[in-house]
N, C-alpha and C positions, 0 to 999 in steps of 0.2 A: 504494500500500500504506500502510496507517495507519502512523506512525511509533512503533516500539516492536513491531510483530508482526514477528517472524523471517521471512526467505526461509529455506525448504525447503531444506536443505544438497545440492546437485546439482554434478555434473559439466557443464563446458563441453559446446556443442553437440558431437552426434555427427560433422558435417562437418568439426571444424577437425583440427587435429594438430598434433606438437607441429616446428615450423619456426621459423628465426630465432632471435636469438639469447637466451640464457635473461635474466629478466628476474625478479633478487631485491626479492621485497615483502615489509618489515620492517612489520610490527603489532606495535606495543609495548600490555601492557594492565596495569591495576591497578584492581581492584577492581571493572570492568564489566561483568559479565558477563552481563548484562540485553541490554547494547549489542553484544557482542565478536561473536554470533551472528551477527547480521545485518552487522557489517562484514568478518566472515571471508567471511559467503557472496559479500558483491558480489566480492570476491577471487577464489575459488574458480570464479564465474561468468562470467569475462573470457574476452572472443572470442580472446584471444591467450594461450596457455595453454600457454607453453612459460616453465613459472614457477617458480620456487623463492617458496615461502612460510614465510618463519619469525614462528613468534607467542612473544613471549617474556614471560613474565610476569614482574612484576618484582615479587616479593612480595608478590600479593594475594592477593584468595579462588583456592581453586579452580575453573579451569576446563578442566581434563583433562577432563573429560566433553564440554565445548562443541568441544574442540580435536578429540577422538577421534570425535566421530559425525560428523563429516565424511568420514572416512574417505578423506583423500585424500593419497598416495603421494607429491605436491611439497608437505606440510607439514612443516615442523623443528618443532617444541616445545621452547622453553628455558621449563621447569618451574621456576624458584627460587624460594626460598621466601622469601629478605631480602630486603628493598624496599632497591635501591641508587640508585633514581632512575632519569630518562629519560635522560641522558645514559649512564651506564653500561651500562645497558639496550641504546640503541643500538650503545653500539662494544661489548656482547657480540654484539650481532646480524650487525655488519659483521665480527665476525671470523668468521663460518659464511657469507657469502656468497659465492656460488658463480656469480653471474650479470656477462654483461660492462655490463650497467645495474642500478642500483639505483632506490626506489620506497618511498613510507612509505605507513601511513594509522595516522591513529587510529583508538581501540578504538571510537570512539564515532561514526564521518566513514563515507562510502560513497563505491565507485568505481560509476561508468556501467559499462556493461560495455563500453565501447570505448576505458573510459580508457587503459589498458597498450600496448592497441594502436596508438591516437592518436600516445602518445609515442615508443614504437617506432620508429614510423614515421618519424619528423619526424627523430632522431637518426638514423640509418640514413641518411638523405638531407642533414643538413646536414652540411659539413664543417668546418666552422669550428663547432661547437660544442658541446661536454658537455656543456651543459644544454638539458632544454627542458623548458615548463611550460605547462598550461591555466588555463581558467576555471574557479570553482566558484561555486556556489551555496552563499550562505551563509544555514541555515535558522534565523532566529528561533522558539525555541522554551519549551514552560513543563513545568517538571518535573513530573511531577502524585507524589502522595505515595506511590504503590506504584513511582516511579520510572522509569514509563514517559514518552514523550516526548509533545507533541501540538504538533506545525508551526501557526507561527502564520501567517509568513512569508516570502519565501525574495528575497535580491536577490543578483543577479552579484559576484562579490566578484574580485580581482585587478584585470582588464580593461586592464591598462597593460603596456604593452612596455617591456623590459628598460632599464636607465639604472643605469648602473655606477654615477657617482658619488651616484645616490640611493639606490644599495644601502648606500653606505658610512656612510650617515644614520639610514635604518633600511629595515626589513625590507620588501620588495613581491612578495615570492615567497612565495607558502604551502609548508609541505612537503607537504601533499597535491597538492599540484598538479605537484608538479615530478619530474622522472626526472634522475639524471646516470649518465656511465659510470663506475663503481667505482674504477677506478684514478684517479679523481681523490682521491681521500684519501691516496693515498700524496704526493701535493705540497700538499694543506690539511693534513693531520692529522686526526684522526677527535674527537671531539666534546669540547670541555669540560667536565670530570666537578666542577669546581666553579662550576658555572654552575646556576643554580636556576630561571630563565624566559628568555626569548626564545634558548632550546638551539637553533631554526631557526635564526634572522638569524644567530648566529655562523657556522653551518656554508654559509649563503646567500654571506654577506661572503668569508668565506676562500676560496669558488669564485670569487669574479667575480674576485679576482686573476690567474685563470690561465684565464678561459674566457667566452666569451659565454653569454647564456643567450636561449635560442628561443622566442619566445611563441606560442601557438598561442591564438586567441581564436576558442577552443568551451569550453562546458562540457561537462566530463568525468565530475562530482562532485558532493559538498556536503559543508561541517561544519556541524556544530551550532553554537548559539550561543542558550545558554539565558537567559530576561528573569529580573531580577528578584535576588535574592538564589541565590547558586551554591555548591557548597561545591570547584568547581573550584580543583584545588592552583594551577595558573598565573594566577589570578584572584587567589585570598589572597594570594599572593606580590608580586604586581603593588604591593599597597598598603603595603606596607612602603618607604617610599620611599628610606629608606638605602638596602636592600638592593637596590631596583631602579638607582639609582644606580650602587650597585657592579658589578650585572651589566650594566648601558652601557658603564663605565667599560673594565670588562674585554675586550667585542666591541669597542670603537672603538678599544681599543689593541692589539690583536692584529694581529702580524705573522705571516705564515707564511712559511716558506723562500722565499729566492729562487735561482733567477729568476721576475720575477712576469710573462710576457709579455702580459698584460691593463695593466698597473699600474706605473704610475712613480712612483718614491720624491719622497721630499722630507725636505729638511733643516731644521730652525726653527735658526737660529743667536743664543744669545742672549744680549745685551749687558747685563750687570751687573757695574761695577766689583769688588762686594763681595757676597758672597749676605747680602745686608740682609734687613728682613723685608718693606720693597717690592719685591725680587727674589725673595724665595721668595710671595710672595701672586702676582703676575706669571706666576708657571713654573709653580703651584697650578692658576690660570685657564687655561692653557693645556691645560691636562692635561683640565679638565672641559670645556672647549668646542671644541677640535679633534678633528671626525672625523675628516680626511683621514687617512692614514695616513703617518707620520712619524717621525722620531727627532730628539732635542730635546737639543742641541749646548753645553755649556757653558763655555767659556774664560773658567776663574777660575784665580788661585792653587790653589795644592795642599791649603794650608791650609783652604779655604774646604769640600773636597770630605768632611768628614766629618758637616756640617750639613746634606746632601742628606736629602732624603724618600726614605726608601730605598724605600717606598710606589710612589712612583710610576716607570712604566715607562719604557723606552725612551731613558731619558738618557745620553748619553755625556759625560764629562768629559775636557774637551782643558786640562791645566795649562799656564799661564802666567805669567809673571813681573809680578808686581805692578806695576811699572813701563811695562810697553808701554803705544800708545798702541793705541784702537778699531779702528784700520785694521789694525795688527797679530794683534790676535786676530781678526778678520775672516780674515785672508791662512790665520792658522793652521790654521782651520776645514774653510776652503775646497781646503786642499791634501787633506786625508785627508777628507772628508765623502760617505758614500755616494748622496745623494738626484743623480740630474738637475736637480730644482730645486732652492731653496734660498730661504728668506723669513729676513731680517733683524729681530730686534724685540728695541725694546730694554725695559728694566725698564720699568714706571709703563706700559705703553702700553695703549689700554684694551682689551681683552678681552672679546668677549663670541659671543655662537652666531653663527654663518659667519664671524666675523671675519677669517678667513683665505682660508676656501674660496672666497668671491663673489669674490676675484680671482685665484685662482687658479686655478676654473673658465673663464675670460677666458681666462686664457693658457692652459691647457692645451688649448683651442678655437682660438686665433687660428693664423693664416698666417702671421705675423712674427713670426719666431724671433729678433729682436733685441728685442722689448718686452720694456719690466720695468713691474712693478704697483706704482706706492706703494697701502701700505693705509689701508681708510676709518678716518680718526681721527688720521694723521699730523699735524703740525704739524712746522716746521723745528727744534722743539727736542726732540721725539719723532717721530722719523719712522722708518716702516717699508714693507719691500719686501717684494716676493717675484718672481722672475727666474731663468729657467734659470742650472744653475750654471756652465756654458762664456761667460755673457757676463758675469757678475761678474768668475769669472776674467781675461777678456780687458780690463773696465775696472782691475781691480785693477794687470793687468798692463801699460798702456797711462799709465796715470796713477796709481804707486804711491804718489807725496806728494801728493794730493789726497783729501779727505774720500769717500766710494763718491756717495755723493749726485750731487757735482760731477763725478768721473769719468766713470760711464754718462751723462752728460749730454753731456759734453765726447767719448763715446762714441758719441754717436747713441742713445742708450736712453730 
């Protein structure tokens, strides 16, 4: 079918019925209504057709007339009329869903007609896993000036099976591709409403904490992906690089409730006499270059805690007395510190993308539960670790008047 001519708004075949369990497709749309037609139809035209379909508009043109001539009995229509964005959009949509799986598509993206039931299926049969997700076909395409589409090109898009910790980097799951069970939002939380691009990755990231996800490599699908100048909102937005910044900043620090049964914490514990302004440049860097997911430990004076960057996330402040020695605010840390693991680093160390995580995917990979990682860049007079927290402890506790260095050594680490 040429891209841009509508399918014929029809009801699923006469053989199917509606069996299994019901299965809410959230279509968020603004301003497409050129496009909304033909992605409601592939909807509407799924071999698996025990569906709840809600189309929510999020303050565009009208398309109650594109919504209504379908005429079909498993559609919601959220009609609003303020544009509050795609995040809001969706958790008004998750609060009307009714299905024990959820399911996206853009206004502008099509489903095969076996996508629903693909995924269906695959969740229904795996047990270990809320998510599962296909291929799509990503169609290159050029806008033509009455705003119709014309396919230039089309190449497999996803193709890669699941990998937690490079979910935590960025995003390899499209949401058109993917189905989860719904009640998985009651342990992520439902979507970032001050988040302005990559609204997926966040919602992708905060599942892998608590769930595999299932690849299925078929295509299901396609989105768009228009050449050339776009006046797509998540395109403009992208080039604002502070702002893109900011919305990094805020998925790679996002913690969701635990317990995380996917996802083992980690503690950064970190060693500055004084929050100098080489301690706060240090804890700065940290902020912008660790994905993992962490909480970042500070055993300073009391005094020193009202010069914190109130900015950035996830810090905890452990007061100590000016006087103790390194080994001491170590011991401090380590007694009340949430993470399994625990990486040591102290001020001036350098900083920079994976600095942490390439050994610490090492260990959270290895067989020997006694390794510890020094990290790339150490030197004996800046050196840094990262080690399960039960064997710190046990060097700490094994050899308390010795530097950590020299203990886990003296440890066997």
């Amino acid at each position: 079918m040429p891209v841009g001519v509508h399918y014929n708004p029809a009801m699923p075949e006469k053989n199917q019925s509606n069996i299994g369990p019901i299965v809410s497709v959230i279509v968020p749309t603004f301003n497409r209504p050129l496009y909304l037609a033909e992605a409601l139809s592939s909807v509407v035209r799924q071999r698996y057709c025990n569906l709840q379909i809600i189309v929510a508009n999020d303050g565009g043109c009208d398309v109650a007339g594109i919504v209504e001539s379908f005429n079909d009995p498993r559609i919601v229509f959220i009609n609003r009329r303020q544009n509050r964005g795609l995040p809001f959009t969706l958790n008004e949509s998750l609060a009307r869903v009714r299905g024990k799986y959820v399911c996206y598509l853009g206004d502008d993206d099509l489903f095969y007609p076996h996508h629903v039931g693909t995924l269906v299926d695959a969740l229904e049969n795996q047990a270990d896993c809320s998510v599962a997700y296909t291929d799509l076909y990503k169609t290159y395409c050029r806008i033509n000036p009455d705003q119709t589409r014309t396919a230039l090109s089309k190449v497999v898009d996803v193709g890669r099976d699941f990998d937690r910790f490079l979910m935590l980097y960025f995003n390899h799951v499209l949401h058109v591709s993917m189905m989860h069970r719904t009640d998985l939002i009651e342990k992520t939380g439902t979507y970032n409403e001050n988040l302005n691009v990559m609204i997926d990755w966040d919602i992708t990231r905060r599942i892998a904490f608590f769930s595999d996800f299932y690849h299925i490599p078929e295509v299901t699908g396609e989105y768009n992906q228009p050449v050339g100048d776009t006046e797509r909102i998540s395109v403009k937005r992208r080039k604002d690089k502070m702002e893109y910044a900011r919305n990094v900043l805020a998925i790679r620090t996002t913690r969701p409730a635990k317990p995380w049964p996917k996802l083992a914490d980690l503690s950064i514990v970190f060693l500055a006499d004084r929050l100098n302004q080489q301690a706060g440049n240090t804890a700065g860097l940290i902020w912008r270059h660790t994905f993992y997911p962490y909480k970042l430990y500070l055993p300073l004076p009391g005094e020193d805690f009202s010069r914190i960057n109130t900015d950035m996330p996830n810090i905890v402040t452990v007061p100590v007395d000016p006087a103790c020695t390194e080994q001491q605010r170590i011991d401090k840390v380590l007694a009340d510190c949430e993470g399994e693991y625990v990486a040591i680093v102290p001020a001036g160390f350098p900083i920079r993308d994976m600095w942490l995580e390439d050994s610490l995917y090492a260990l959270l990979n290895t067989s020997n539960d006694r390794e510890a990682l020094e990290l790339e860049g150490s030197t004996p007079a800046c050196w840094a670790i990262v080690a399960r927290k039960e064997q710190l402890r046990l060097a700490r506790g094994k050899f308390p008047h010795l530097p950590l260095r020299d203990g886990l050594m003296y440890a066997g680490h």
